[in-house]
Structures are given as structure tokens and as C-alpha cells.
CHARMM internal coordinates of N, CA and C (Angstrom, degrees):
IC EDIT
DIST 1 N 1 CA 1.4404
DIST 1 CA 1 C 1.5312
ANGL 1 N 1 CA 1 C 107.39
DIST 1 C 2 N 1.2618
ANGL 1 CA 1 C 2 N 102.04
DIHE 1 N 1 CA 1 C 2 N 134.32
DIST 2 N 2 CA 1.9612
ANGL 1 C 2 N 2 CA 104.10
DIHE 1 CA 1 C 2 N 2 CA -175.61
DIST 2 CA 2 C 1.7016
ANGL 2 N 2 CA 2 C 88.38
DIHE 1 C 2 N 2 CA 2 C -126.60
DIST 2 C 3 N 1.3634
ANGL 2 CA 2 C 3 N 102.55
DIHE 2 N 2 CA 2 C 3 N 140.59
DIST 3 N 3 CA 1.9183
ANGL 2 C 3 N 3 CA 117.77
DIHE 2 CA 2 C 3 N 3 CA 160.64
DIST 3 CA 3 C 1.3437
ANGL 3 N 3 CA 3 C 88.21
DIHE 2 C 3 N 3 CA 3 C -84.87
DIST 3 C 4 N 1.2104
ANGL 3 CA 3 C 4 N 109.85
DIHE 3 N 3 CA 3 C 4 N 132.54
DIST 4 N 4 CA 1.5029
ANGL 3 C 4 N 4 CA 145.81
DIHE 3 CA 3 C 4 N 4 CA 140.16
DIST 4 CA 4 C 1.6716
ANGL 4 N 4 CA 4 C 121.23
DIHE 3 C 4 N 4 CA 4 C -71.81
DIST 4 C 5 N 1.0861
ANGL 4 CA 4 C 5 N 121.02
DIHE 4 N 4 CA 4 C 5 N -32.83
DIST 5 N 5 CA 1.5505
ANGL 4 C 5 N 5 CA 115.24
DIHE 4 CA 4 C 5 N 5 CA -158.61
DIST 5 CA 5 C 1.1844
ANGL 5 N 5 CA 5 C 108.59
DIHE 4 C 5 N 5 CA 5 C -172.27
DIST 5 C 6 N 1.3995
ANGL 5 CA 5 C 6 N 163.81
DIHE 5 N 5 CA 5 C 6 N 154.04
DIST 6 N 6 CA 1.6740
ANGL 5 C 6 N 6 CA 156.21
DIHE 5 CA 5 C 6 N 6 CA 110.47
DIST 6 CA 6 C 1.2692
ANGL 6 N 6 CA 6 C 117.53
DIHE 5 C 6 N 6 CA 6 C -110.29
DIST 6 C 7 N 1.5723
ANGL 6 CA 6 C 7 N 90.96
DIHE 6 N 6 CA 6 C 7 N 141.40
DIST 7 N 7 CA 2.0802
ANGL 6 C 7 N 7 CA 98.10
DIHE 6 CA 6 C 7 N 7 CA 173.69
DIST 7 CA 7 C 1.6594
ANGL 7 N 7 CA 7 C 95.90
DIHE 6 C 7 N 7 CA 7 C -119.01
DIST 7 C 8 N 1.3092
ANGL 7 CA 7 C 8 N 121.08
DIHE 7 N 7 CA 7 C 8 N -160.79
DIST 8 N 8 CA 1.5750
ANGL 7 C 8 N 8 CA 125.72
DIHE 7 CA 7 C 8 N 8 CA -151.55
DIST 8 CA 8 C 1.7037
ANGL 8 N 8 CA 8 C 90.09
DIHE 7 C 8 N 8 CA 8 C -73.78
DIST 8 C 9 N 1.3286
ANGL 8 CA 8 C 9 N 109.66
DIHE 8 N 8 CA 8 C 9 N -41.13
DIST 9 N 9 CA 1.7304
ANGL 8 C 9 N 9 CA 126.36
DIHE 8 CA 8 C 9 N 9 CA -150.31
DIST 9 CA 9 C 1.5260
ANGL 9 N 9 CA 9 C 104.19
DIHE 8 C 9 N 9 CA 9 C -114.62
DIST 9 C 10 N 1.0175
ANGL 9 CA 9 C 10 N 130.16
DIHE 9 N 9 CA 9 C 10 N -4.21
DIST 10 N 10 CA 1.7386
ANGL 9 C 10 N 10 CA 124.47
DIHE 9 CA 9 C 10 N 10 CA 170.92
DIST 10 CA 10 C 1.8574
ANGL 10 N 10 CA 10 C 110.79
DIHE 9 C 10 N 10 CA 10 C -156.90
DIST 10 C 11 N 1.1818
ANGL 10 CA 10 C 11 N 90.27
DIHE 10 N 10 CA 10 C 11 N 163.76
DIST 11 N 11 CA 1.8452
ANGL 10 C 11 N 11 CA 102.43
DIHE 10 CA 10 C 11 N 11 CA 179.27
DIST 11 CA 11 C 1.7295
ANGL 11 N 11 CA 11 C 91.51
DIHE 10 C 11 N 11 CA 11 C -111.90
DIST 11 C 12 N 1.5803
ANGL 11 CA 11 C 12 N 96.24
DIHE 11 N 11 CA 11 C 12 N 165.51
DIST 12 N 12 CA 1.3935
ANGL 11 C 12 N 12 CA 84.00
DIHE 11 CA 11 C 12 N 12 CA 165.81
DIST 12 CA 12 C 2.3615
ANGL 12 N 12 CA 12 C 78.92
DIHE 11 C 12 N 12 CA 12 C -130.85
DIST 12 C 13 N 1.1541
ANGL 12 CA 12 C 13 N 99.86
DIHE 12 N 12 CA 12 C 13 N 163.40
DIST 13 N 13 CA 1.0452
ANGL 12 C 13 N 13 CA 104.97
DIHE 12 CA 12 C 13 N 13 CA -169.26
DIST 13 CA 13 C 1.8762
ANGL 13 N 13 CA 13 C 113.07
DIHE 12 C 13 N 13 CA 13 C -141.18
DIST 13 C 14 N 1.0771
ANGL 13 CA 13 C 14 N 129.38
DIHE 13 N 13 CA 13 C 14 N 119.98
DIST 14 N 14 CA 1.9048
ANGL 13 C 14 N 14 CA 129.21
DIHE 13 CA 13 C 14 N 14 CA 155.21
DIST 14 CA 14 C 1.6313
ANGL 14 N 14 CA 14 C 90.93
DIHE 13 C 14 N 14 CA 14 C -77.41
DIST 14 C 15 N 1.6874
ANGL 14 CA 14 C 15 N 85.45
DIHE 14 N 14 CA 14 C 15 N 139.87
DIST 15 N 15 CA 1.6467
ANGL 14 C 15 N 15 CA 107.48
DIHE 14 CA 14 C 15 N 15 CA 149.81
DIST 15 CA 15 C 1.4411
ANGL 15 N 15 CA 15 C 118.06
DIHE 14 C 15 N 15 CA 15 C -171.00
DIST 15 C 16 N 1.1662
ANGL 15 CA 15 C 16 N 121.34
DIHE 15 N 15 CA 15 C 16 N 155.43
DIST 16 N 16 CA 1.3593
ANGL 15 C 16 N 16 CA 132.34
DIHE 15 CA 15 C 16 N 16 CA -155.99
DIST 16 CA 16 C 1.7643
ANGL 16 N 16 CA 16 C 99.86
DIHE 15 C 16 N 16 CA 16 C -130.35
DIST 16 C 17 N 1.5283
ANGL 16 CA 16 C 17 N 90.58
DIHE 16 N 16 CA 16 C 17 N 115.67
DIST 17 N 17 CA 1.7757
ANGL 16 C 17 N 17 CA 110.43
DIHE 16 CA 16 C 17 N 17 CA 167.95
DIST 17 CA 17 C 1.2313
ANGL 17 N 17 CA 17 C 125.44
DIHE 16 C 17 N 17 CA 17 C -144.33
DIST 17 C 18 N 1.0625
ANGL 17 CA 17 C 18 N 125.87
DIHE 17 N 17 CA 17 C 18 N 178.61
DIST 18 N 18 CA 1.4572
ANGL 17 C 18 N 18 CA 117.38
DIHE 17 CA 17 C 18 N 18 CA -149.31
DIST 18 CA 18 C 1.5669
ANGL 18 N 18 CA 18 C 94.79
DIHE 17 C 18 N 18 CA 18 C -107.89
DIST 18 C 19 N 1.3276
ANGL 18 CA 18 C 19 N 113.77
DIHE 18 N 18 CA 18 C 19 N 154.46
DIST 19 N 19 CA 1.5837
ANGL 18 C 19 N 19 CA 116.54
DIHE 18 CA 18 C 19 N 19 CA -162.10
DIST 19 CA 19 C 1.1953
ANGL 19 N 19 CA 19 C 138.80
DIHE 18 C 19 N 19 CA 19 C -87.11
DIST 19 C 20 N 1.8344
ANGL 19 CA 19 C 20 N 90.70
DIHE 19 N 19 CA 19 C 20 N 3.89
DIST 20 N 20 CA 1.6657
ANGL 19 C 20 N 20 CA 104.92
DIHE 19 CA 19 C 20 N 20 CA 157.01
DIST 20 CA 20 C 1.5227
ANGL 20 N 20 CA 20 C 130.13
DIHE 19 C 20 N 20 CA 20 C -82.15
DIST 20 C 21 N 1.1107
ANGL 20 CA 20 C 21 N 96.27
DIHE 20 N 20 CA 20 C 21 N -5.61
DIST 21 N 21 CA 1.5659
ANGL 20 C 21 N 21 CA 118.10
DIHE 20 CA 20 C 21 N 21 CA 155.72
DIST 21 CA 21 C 1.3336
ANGL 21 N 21 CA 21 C 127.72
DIHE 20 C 21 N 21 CA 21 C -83.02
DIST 21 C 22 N 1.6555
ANGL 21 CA 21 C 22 N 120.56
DIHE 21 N 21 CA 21 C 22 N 117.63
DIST 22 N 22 CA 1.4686
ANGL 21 C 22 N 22 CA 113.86
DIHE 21 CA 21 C 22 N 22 CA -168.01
DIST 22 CA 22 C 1.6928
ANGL 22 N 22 CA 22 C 109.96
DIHE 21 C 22 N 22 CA 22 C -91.52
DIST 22 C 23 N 1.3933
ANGL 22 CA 22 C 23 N 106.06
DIHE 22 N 22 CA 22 C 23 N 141.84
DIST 23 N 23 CA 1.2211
ANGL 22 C 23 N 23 CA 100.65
DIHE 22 CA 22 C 23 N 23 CA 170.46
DIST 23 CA 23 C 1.6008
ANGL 23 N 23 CA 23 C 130.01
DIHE 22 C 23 N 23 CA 23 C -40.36
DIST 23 C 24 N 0.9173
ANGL 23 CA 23 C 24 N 108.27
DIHE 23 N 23 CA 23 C 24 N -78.97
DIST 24 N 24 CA 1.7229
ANGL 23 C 24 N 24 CA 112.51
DIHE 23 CA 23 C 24 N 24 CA 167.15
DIST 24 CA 24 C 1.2237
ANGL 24 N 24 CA 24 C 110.45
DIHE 23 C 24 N 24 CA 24 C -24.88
DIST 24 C 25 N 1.3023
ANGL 24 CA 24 C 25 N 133.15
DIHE 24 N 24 CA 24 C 25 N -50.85
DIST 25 N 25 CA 1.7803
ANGL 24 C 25 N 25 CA 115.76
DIHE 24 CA 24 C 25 N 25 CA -173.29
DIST 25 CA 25 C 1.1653
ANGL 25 N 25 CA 25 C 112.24
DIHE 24 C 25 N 25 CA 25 C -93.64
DIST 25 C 26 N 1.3671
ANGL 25 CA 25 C 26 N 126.90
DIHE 25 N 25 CA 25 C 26 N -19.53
DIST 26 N 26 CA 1.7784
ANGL 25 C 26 N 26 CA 106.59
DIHE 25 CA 25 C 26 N 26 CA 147.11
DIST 26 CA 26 C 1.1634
ANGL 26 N 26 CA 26 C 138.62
DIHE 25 C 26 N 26 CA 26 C -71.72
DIST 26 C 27 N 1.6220
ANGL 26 CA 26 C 27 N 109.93
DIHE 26 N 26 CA 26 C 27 N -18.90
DIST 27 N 27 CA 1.6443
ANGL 26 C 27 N 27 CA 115.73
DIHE 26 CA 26 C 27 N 27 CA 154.65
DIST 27 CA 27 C 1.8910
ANGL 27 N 27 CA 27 C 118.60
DIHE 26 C 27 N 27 CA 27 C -56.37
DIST 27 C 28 N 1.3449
ANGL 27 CA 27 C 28 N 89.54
DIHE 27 N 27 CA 27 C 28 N -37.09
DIST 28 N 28 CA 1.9045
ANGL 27 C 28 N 28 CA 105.56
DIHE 27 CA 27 C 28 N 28 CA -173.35
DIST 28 CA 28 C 1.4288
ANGL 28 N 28 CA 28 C 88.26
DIHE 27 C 28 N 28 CA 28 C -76.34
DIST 28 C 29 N 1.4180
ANGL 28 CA 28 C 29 N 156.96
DIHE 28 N 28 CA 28 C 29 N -44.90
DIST 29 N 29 CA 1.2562
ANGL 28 C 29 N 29 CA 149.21
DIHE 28 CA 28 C 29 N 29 CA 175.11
DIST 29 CA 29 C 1.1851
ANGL 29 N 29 CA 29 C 100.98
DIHE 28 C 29 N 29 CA 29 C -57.75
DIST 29 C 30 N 1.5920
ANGL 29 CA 29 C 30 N 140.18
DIHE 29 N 29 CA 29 C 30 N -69.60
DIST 30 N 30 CA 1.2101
ANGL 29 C 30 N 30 CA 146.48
DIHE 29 CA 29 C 30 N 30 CA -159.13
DIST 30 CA 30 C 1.8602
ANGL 30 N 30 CA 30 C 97.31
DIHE 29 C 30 N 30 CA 30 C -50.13
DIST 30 C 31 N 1.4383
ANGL 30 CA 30 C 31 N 114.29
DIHE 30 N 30 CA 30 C 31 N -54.04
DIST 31 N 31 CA 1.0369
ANGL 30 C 31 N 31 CA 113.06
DIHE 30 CA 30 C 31 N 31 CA -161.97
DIST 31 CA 31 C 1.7288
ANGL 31 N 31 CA 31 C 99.00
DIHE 30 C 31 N 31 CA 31 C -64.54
DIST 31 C 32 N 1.3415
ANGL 31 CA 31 C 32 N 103.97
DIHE 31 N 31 CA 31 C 32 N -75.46
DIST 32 N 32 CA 1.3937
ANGL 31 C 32 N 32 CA 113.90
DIHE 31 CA 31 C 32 N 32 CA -177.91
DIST 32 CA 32 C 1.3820
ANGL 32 N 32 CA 32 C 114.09
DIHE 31 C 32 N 32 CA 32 C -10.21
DIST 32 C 33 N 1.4356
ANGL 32 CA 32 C 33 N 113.69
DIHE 32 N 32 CA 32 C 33 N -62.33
DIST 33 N 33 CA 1.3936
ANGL 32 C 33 N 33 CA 119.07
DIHE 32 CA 32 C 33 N 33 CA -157.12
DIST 33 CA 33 C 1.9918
ANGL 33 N 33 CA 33 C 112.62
DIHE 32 C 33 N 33 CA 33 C -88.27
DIST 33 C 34 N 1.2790
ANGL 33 CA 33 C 34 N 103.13
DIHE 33 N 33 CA 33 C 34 N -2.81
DIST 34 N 34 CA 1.4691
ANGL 33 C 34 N 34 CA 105.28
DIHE 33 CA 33 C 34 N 34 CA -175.12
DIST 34 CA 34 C 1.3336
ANGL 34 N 34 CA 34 C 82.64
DIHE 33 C 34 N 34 CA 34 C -103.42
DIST 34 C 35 N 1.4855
ANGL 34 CA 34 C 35 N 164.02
DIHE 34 N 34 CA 34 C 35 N -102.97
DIST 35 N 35 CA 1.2850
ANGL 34 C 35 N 35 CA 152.64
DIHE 34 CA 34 C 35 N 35 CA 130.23
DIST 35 CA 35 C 1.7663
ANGL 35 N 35 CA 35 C 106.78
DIHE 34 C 35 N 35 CA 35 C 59.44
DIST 35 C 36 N 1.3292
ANGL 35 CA 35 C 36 N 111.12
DIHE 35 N 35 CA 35 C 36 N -72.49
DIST 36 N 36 CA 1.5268
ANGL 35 C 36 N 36 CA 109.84
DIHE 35 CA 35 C 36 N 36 CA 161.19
DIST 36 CA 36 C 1.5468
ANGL 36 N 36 CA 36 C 121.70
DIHE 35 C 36 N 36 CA 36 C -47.84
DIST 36 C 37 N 1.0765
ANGL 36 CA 36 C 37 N 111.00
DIHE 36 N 36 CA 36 C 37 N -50.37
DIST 37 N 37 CA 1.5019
ANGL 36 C 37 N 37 CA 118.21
DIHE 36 CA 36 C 37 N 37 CA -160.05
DIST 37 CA 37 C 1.5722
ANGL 37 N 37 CA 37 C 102.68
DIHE 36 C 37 N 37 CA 37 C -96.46
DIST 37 C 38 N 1.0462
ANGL 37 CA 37 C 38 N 104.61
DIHE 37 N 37 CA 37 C 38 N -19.80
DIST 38 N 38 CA 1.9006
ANGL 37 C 38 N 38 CA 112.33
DIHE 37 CA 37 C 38 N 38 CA 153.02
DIST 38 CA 38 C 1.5623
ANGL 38 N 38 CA 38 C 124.26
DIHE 37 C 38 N 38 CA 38 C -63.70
DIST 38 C 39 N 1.2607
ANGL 38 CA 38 C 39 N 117.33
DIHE 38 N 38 CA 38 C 39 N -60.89
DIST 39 N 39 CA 1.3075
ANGL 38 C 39 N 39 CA 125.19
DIHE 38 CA 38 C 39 N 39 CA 160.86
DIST 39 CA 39 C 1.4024
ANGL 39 N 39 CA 39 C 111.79
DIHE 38 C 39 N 39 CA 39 C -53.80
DIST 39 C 40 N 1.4809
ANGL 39 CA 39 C 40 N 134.68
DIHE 39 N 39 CA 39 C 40 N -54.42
DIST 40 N 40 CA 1.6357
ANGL 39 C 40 N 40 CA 124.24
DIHE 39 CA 39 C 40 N 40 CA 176.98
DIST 40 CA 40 C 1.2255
ANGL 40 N 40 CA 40 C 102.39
DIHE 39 C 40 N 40 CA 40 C -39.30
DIST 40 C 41 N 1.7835
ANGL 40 CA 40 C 41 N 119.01
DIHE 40 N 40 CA 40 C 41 N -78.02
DIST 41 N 41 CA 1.6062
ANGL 40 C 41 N 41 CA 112.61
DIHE 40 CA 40 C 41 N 41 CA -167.82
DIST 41 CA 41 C 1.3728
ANGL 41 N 41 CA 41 C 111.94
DIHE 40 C 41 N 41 CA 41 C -65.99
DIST 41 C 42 N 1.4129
ANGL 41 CA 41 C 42 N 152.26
DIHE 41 N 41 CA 41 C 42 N -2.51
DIST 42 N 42 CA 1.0328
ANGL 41 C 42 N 42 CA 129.57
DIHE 41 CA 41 C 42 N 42 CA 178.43
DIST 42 CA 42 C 1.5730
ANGL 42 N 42 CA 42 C 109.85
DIHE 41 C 42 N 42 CA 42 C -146.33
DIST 42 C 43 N 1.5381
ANGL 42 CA 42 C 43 N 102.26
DIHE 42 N 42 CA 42 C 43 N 71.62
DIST 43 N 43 CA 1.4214
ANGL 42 C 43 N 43 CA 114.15
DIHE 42 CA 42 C 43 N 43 CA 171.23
DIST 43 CA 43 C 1.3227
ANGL 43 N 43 CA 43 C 130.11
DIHE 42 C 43 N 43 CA 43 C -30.91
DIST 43 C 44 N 1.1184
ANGL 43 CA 43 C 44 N 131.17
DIHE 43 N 43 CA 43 C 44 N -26.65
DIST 44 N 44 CA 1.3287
ANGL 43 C 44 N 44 CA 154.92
DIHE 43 CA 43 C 44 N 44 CA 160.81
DIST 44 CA 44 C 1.6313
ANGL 44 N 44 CA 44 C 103.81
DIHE 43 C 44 N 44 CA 44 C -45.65
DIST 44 C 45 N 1.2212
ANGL 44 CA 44 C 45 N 117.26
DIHE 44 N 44 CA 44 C 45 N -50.94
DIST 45 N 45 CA 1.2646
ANGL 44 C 45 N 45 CA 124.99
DIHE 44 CA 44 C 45 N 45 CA -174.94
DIST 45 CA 45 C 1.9193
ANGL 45 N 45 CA 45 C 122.62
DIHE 44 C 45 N 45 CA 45 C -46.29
DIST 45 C 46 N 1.2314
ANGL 45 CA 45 C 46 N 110.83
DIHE 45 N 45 CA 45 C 46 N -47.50
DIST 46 N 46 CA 1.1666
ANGL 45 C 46 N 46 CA 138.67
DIHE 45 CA 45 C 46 N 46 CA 172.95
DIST 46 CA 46 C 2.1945
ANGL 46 N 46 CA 46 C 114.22
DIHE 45 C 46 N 46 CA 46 C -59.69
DIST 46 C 47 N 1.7428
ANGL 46 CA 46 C 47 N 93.69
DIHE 46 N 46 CA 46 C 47 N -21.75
DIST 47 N 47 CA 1.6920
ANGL 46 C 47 N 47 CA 80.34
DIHE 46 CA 46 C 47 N 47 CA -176.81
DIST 47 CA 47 C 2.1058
ANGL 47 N 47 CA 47 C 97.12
DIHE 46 C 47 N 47 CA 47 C -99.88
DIST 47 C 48 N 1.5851
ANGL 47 CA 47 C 48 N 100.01
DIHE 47 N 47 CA 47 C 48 N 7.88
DIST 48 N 48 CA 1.1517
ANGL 47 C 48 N 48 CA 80.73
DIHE 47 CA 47 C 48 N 48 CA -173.34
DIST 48 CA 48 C 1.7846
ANGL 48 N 48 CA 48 C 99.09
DIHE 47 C 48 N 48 CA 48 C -136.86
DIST 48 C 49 N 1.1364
ANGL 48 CA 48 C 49 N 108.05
DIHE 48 N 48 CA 48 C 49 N 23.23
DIST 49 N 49 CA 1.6168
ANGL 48 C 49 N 49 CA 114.93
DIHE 48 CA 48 C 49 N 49 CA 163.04
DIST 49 CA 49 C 1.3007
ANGL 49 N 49 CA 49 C 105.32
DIHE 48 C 49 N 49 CA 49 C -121.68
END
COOR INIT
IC SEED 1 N 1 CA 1 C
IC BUILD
């Protein structure tokens, strides 16, 4: 996975997977799991999402 770009509120990102893998549920992983580990370190996060 290589960053391409960031602004305050999104990444933009290249990555290369194999095509039995659907886009959407590695985006829904990507999200899911940064989302978790966002909320752990920054408890704060949770009274205002």
C-alpha cells in the first residue's frame, strides 16, 4: 500500500489485490478497522460521532 496524497479529512491511497477480493469489502475492512483503533486511542471520539 503506497499514500498518494492527504487532506485534513481523507487519504487518497494505490493498492494492488488480487481479484477475488471485492472492492467494497476491503474498503469495509479498511474502514472498519481504522474506526476501531481510532475510537480506542481517542475516546473522545465516540461522544462526538
Amino acid at each position: 500500500m503506497e499514500t498518494i496524497g492527504f487532506e485534513s479529512d481523507h487519504v487518497h491511497m494505490v493498492m494492488v489485490m488480487p481479484p477475488k477480493y471485492a472492492i467494497a469489502d476491503v474498503i469495509g475492512q479498511l474502514k472498519s478497522q481504522s474506526s476501531s483503533r481510532l475510537r480506542k486511542k481517542f475516546t473522545w471520539l465516540s461522544k462526538v460521532y
